[in-house]
N, C-alpha and C positions, 0 to 999 in steps of 0.2 A: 504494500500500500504506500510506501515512501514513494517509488516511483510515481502515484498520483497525485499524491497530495507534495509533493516537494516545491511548489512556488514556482517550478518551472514553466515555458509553452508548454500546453496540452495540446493534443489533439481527439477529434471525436473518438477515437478507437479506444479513448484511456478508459470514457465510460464504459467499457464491456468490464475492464478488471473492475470499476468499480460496481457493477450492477452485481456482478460475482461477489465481491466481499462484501457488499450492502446487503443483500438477498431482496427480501421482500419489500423491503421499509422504503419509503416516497422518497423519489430522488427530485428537488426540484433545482432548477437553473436559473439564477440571477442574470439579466441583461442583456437579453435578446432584445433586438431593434430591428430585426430583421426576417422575412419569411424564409431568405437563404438560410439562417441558423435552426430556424423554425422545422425544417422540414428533417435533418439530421436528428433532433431531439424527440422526434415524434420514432424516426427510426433505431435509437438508440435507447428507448423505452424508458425514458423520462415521462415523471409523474406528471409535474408544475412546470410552466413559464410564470417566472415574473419578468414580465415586459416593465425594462426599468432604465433608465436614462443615470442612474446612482447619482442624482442631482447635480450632473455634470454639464448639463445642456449649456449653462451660461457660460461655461470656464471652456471648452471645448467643442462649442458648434454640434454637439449629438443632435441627432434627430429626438424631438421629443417624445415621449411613452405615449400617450395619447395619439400621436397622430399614426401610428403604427400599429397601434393595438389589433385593428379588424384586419387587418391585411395578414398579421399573423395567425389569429384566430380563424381566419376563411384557410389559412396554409395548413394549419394543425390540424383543424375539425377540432371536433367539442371532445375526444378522448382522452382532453387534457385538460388539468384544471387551470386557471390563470390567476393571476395577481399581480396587480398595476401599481405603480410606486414613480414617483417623479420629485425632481426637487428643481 
């Protein structure tokens, strides 16, 4: 699990070791902004999207949570739960 959790780039593939050592318990994903991300996490058998800007929008130009929301939710379908967060 070092290899996952080490603060390092991840990539999608990491979640398989983590769904493995996680088991059953909800994996959710902070900070998608994206239906390109969206569509991997649905494949990777993530529980939760929080579509989340991590109140960065002003400091960094992000697209903000809100305006992204339904484009992710029409990407994932409803077999996820979500959770919206914006600063």
């Amino acid at each position: 699990m070092q290899e996952v959790f080490s603060g390092d780039a991840h990539s999608w593939e990491d979640f398989t070791e983590l769904r493995r050592a996680w088991g059953s318990k909800p994996i959710m994903l902070k900070g998608l902004l994206s239906e390109e991300d969206a569509r991997p996490a649905v494949g990777y058998r993530m529980d939760e999207i929080n579509v989340s800007d991590h109140g960065g929008r002003q400091l960094d130009g992000a697209v903000a949570s809100l305006d992204v929301v339904l484009e992710i939710v029409e990407t994932a379908g409803m077999i996820l739960r979500y959770n919206l967060t914006w600063g």
